[in-house]
Each structure stands twice: as structure tokens, then as C-alpha cells.
Residue, then its C-alpha position, 0 to 999 in steps of 0.5 A: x221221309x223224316x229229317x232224321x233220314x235226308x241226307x244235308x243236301x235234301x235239308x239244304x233245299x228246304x226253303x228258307x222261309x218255310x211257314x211251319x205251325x209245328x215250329x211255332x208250337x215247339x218254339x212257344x213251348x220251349x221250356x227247359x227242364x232242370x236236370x234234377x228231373x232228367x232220366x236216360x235214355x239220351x240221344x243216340x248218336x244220329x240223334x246227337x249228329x242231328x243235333x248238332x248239326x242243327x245247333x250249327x245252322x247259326x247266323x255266322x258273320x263272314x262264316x268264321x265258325x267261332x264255336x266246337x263241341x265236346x260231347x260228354x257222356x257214358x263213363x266220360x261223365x264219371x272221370x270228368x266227375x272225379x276231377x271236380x272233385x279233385x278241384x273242388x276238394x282242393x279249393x274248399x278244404x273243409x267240404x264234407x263228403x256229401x258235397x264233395x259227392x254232389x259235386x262228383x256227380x254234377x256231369x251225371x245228371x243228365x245222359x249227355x252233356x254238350x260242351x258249347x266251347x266258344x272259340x271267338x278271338x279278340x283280334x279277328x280283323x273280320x268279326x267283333x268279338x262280342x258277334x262270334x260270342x252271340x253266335x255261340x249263344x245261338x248254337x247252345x240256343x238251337x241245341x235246345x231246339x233240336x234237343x225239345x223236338x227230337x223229344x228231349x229235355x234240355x237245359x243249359x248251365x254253366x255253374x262254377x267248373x265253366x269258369x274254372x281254369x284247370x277243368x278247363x284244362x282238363x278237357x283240352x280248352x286252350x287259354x283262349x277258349x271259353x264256355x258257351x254253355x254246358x247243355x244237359x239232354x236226357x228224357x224228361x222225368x216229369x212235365x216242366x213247370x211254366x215259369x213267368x215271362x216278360x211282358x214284350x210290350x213292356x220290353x219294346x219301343x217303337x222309333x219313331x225317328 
């Protein structure tokens, strides 16, 4: 019986610490591919299902659950296309045609898009602010994840309508919610190239107290 076929309970009983060298590999290998080099299809919706269901299993101090979703896809992507235009449009007056198309079509670029709306409040008597943005950070995270291992690609991006006010708006955020990260799924069209990584000893110190 594969995951996709147990039920939460049965995953819920896997041990926590469970050693996994396929883990291993899918982690040392996790590169995301640019939506440039993305092709359908996507995820279906079980697949979606899984996916975020495993983008949900983050550390979440006092379970506040400070993040939604919105699932963008099919003819969704095309309306929510015509309104970056519209916005686009309005804000840079001289734009030509051929970059006010590109920006149309900035949500086709991939089958299925997923909004990571973070929810994270100031005023939470339990949780910092900043600790509900980091578990944010890690639902886009293990999306990925679980995007690479059902054999997707994935990237996540944000680009100028993550911070713009009235396409925000637009797809139902509130003043106070904000843009975790918009990720890309789809298949991937072509092998991702390896990019440099930093080196971790560089990047770490032991305390010596």
C-alpha cells in the first residue's frame, strides 16, 4: 500500500523518527525548476490533497495554524491573468503590448499554482509574529517536498503581484493577510540544472560556551 492510499490515521502511526534513504536522496536532490521549463500535466486533485496535507505537517508552536491556501489552476489562472494586466496596465502607462501579455500569463506558467497565505497576527498573546511567518516558510518548504516526490517540479515565487495591494484583494486576502509564497507545480519539461551551494562549514560555528 502506497501513502497516497492510507488513510491520515495509518500516516499519523508512522514513527517520527523513521530512518528513510529515499528521504535522504529526495532532500539532497531538491532543486526547483524554473516555470520557464514547466509542462502539464499537474497534480490531480488527490495529488493536490496529499500535497497540501503534507505541506501542513510543520512545526506550529501552540498550533495556531497561522497559514491557508488557495489553489489556482484551469481557466482560474486566465482571470486572475486578465487582472494583472488590468493592474499592470494602470501602473506602468507606457507598457507595449508584448509586456503587458507576459504579464497576463505570469499564473500559466505552470498547471497549478498555490498560494501560501500567511495569516500570522501581530498581536497573538501566545506566538511571536516572526514564529508564525517561519511556519509559513515551511508549509511553501515541504509543498515542494511533496510536490519533487510525487514527481513534479516545483518553484516557489513571489514577483511584484505578492505585494500588490489590490490583487491581493482580488483573490479574497484581507488587509492583514500576506503572501507566503506562490508555488508553481507542473511537470518538469527539462532536467534542472545544478546551481552552487554554500559551503556549510563555512556557514557554522561551534559554541564553545
Amino acid at each position: 500500500m502506497t501513502l497516497l492510499n492510507k488513510s491520515p490515521e495509518m500516516c499519523e502511526r508512522l514513527a517520527a523518527a523513521n530512518p528513510s534513504e529515499e528521504m535522504l536522496t529526495i532532500l539532497l536532490r531538491r532543486r526547483s525548476l524554473t516555470v520557464k521549463d514547466m509542462i502539464g500535466p499537474g497534480p490531480s486533485q488527490d495529488e493536490i490533497d496529499l500535497i497540501l496535507t503534507i505541506g501542513s505537517r510543520v512545526p506550529d508552536h501552540k498550533k495556531q495554524v497561522p497559514w491557508r491556501f488557495l489553489t489556482i489552476e484551469g481557466d482560474a489562472r486566465h482571470k486572475a491573468g486578465e487582472k494583472l494586466r488590468s493592474i499592470f496596465a494602470k501602473n506602468n502607462p507606457d507598457t507595449d503590448n508584448d509586456l503587458l501579455d507576459f504579464e497576463q500569463n505570469l499564473l500559466t506558467r505552470a498547471p497549478l499554482v498555490i498560494a501560501v497565505i500567511s495569516t500570522a497576527t501581530p498581536d497573538n498573546p501566545k506566538v511571536p509574529e516572526w514564529e508564525q511567518i517561519l511556519t509559513a516558510g515551511a508549509v511553501c518548504q515541504n509543498i515542494l517536498l511533496a510536490s519533487n516526490a510525487l514527481g513534479f517540479a516545483g518553484q516557489w515565487l513571489s514577483e511584484w503581484y505578492a505585494y500588490d495591494d489590490e490583487f491581493l484583494a482580488h483573490l479574497g486576502l484581507s488587509k492583514d493577510e500576506r503572501i507566503a509564497g506562490f508555488i508553481y507545480i507542473g511537470t518538469a519539461g527539462k532536467e534542472p540544472a545544478e546551481r552552487g551551494r554554500p559551503d556549510i562549514k563555512e556557514l557554522t560555528q561551534k559554541w564553545q560556551g
